[in-house]
Backbone as CSV, one residue per row, in Angstrom:
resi,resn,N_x,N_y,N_z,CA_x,CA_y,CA_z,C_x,C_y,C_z
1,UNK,60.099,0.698,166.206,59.824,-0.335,165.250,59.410,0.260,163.907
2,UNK,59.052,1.182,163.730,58.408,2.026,162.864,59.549,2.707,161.887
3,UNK,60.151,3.037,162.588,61.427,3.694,161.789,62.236,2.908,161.318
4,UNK,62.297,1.097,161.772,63.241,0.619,161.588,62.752,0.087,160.405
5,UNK,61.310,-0.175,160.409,60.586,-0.920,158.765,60.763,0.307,157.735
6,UNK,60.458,1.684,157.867,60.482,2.336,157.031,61.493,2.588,156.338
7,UNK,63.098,2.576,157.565,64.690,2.763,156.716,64.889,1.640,156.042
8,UNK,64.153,0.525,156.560,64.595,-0.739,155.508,63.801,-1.214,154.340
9,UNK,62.043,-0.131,154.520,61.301,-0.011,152.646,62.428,1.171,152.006
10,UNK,62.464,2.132,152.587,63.306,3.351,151.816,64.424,2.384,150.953
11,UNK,65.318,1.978,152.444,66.559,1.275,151.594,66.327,0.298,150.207
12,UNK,64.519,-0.812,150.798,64.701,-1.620,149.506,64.045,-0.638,148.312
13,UNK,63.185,0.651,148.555,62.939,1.125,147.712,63.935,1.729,146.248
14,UNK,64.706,1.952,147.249,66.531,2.832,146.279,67.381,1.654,145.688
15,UNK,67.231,0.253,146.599,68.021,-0.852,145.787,67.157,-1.481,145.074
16,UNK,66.160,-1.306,144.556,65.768,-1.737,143.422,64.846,-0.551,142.275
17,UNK,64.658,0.789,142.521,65.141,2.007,141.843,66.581,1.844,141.086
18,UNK,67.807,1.703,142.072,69.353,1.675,141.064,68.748,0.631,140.258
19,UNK,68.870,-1.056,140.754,68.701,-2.017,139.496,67.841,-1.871,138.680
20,UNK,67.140,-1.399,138.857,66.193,-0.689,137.857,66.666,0.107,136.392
21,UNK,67.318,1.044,137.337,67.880,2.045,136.197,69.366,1.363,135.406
22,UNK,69.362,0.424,136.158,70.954,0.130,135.365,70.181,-0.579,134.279
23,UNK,69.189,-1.838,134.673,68.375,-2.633,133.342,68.446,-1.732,132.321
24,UNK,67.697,-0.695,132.682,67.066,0.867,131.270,68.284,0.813,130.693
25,UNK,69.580,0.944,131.513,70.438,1.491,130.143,71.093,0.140,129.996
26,UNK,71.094,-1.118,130.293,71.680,-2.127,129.974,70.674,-2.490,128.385
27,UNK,69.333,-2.213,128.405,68.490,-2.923,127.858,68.626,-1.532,126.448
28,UNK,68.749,-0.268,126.680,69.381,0.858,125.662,70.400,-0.063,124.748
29,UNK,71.312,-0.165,125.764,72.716,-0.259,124.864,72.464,-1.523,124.090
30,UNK,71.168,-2.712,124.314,71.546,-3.896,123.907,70.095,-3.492,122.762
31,UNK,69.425,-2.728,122.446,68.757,-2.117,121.365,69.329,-1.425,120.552
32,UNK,70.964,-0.782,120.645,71.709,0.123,119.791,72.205,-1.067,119.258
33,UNK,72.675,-2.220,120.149,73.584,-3.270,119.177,72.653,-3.972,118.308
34,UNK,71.206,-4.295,118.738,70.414,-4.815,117.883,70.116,-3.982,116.436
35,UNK,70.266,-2.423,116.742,69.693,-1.943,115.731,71.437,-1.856,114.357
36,UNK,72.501,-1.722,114.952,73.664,-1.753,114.624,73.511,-3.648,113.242
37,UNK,73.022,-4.280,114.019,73.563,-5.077,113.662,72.304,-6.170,113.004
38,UNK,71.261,-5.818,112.739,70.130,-4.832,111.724,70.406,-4.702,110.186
39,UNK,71.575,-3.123,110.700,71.991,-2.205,109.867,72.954,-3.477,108.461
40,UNK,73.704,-3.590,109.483,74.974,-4.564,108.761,74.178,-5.804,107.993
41,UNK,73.068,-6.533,108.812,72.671,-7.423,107.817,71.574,-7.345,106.262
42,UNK,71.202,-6.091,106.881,70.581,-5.142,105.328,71.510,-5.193,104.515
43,UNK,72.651,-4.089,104.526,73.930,-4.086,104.100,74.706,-5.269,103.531
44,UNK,74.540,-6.229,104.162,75.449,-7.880,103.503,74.078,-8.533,102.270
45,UNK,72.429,-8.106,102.956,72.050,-8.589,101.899,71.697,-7.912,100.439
46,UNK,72.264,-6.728,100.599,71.885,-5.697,99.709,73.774,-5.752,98.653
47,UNK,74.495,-6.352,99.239,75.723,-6.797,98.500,75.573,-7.638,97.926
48,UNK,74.817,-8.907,98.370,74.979,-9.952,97.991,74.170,-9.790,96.661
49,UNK,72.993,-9.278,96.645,72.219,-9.246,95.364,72.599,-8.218,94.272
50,UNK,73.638,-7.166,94.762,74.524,-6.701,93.412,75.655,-7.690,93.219
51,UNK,76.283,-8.734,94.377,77.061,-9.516,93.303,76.473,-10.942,92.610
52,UNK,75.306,-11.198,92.886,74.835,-12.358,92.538,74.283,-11.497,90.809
53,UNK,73.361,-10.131,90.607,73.300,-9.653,89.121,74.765,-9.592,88.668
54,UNK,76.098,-9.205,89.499,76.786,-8.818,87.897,77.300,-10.253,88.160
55,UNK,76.976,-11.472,88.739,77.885,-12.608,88.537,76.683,-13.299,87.225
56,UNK,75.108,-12.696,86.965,74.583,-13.145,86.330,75.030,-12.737,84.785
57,UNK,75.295,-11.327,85.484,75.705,-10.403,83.925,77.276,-10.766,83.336
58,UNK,77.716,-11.148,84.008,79.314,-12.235,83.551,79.068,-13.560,83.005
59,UNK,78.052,-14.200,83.788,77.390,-15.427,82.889,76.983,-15.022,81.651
60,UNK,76.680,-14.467,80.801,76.139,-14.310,79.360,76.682,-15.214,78.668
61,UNK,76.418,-15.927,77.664,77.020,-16.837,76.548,77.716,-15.714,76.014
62,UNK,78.049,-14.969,75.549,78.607,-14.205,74.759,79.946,-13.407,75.330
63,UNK,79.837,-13.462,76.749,80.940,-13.234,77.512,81.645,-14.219,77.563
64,UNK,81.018,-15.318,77.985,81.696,-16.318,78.163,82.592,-16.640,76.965
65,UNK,82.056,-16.857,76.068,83.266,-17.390,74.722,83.767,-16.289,74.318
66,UNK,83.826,-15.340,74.554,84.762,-14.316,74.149,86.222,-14.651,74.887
67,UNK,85.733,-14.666,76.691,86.699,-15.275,77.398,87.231,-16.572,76.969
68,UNK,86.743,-17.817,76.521,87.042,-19.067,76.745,88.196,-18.987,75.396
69,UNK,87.692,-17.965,74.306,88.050,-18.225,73.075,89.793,-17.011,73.326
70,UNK,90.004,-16.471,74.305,90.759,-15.664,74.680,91.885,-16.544,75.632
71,UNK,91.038,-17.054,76.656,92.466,-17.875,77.450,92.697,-19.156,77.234
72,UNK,91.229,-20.132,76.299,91.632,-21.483,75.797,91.309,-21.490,74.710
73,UNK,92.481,-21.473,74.144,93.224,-21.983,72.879,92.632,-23.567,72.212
74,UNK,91.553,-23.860,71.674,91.600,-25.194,71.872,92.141,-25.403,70.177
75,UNK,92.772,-26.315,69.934,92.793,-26.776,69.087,92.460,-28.027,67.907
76,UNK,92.484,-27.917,66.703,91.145,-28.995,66.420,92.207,-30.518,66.400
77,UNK,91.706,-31.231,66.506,91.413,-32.971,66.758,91.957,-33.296,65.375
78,UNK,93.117,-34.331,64.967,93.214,-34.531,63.848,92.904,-35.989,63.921
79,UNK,92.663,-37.013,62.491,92.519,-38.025,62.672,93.152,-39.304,63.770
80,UNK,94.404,-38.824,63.510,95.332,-39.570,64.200,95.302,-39.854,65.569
81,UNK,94.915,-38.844,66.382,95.027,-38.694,67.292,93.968,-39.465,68.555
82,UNK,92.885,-40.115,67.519,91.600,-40.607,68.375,92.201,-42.019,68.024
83,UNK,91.574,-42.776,69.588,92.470,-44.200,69.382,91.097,-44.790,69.689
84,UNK,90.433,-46.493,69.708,89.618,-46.662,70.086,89.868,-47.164,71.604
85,UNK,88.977,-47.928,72.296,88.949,-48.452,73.449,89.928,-49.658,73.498
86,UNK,90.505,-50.068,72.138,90.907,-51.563,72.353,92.455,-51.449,72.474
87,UNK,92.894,-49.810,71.958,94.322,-49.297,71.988,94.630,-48.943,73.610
88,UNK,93.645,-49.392,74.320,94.232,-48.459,75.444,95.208,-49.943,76.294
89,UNK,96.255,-49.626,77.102,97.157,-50.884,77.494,96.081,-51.105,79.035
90,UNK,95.974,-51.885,79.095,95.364,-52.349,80.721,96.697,-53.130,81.528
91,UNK,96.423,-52.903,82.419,98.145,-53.396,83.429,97.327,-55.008,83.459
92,UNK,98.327,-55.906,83.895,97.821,-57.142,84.016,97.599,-57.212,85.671
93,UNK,96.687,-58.155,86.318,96.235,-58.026,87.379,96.475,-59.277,87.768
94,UNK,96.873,-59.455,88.723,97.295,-60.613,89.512,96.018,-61.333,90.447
95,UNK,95.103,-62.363,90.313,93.632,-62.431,90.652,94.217,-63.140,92.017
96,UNK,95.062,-63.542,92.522,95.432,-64.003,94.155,95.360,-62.648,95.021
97,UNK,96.033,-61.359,94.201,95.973,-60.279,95.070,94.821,-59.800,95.161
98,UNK,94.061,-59.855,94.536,92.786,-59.289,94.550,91.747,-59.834,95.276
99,UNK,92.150,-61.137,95.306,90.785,-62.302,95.599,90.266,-61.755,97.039
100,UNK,88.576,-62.048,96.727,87.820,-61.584,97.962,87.664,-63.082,98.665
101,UNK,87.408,-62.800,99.754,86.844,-63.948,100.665,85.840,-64.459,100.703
102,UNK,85.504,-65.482,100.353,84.205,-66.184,100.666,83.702,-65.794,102.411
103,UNK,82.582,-65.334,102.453,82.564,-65.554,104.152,81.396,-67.145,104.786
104,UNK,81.802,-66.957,106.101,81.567,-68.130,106.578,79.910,-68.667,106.703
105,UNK,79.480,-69.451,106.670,78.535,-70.165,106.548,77.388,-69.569,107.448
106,UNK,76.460,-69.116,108.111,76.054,-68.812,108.901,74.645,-69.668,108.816
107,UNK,74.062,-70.699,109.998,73.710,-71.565,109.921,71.923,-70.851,110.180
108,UNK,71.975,-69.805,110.821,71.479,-68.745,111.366,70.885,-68.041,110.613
109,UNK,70.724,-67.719,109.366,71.067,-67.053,108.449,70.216,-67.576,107.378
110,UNK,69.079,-67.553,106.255,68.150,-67.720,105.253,68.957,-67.403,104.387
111,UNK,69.510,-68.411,103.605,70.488,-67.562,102.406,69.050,-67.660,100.878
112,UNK,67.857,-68.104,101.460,67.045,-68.083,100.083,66.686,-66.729,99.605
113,UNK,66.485,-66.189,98.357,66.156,-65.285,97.961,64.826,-64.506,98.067
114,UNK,64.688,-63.538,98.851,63.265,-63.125,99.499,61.968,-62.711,98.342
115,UNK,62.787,-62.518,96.581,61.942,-62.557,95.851,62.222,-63.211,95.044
116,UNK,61.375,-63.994,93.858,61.316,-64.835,93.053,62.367,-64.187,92.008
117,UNK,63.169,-64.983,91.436,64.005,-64.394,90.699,64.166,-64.494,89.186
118,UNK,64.313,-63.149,88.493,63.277,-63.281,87.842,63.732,-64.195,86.268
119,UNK,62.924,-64.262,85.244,62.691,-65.214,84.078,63.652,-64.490,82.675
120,UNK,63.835,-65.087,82.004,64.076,-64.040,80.422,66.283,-64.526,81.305
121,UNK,66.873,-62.979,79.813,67.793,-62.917,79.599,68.963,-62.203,80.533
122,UNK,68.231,-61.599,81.359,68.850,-61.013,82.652,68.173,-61.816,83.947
123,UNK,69.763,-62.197,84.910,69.221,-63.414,86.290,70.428,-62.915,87.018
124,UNK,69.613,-62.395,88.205,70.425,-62.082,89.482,71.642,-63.206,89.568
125,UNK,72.977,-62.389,90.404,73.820,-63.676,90.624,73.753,-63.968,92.097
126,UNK,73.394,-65.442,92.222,73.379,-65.877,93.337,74.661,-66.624,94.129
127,UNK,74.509,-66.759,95.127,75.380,-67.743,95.903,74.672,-68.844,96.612
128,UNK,75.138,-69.808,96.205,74.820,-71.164,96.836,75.794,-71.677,97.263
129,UNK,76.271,-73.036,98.609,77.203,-73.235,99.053,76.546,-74.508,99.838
130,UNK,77.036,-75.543,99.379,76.814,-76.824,99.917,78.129,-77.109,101.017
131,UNK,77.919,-77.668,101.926,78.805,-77.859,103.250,79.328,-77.057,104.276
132,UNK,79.966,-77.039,105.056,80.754,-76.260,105.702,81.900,-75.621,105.857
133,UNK,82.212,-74.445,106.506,83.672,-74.184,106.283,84.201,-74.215,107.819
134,UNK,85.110,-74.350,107.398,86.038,-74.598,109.062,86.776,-73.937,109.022
């Protein structure tokens, strides 16, 4: 009985010695990828802040219109050319196609206004509706 408990501590002693040692280098290799990848996000933020200065140093006013005055051409505005608001053509609109729907009555429903509405030269637009719709 003695020998048979001891081959079977030995045995669990060695099967969990191996899992043991495999963790160590499972838990190695997953500290090289941590430190790997670490590395790379130093690296992306240490890019990002040399392109965010020279995207500041391209912003300058003085760059800028050198460029603007280089690829747009603008040219000046002569009298003629400004029309007012009343020259512009508006299409004519057909008010059947457009028309919204009244909706239906809902009996259910407080159509009074929850605040007093107010006095002077500006007045909410309301809806009022005497009868029913069918």
């Amino acid at each position: 009985m003695k020998l048979n408990l001891t081959v079977i501590s030995l045995v669990l002693v060695a099967a969990v010695s191996f899992g043991l040692y495999q963790l160590s280098y499972e838990v190695q290799g997953l500290e090289k990828d941590l430190r790997s990848l670490s590395k790379n996000i130093s690296e992306n933020k240490e890019s990002i802040r040399i392109l965010k200065a020279e995207w500041t140093y391209q912003n300058r006013p003085d760059v800028l219109q050198a460029l603007s005055s280089k690829y747009l051409p603008l040219l000046l505005i002569a009298p003629y050319q400004v029309a007012s608001v009343g020259d512009v053509p508006y299409p004519q609109v057909d008010p059947e196609q457009y028309s919204v729907p009244v909706p239906r009555h809902n009996p259910r429903r407080d159509h009074s206004p929850a605040t007093p509405l107010p006095k002077g030269p500006i007045q909410l637009a309301t809806f009022t509706y005497e009868g029913h719709l069918q």
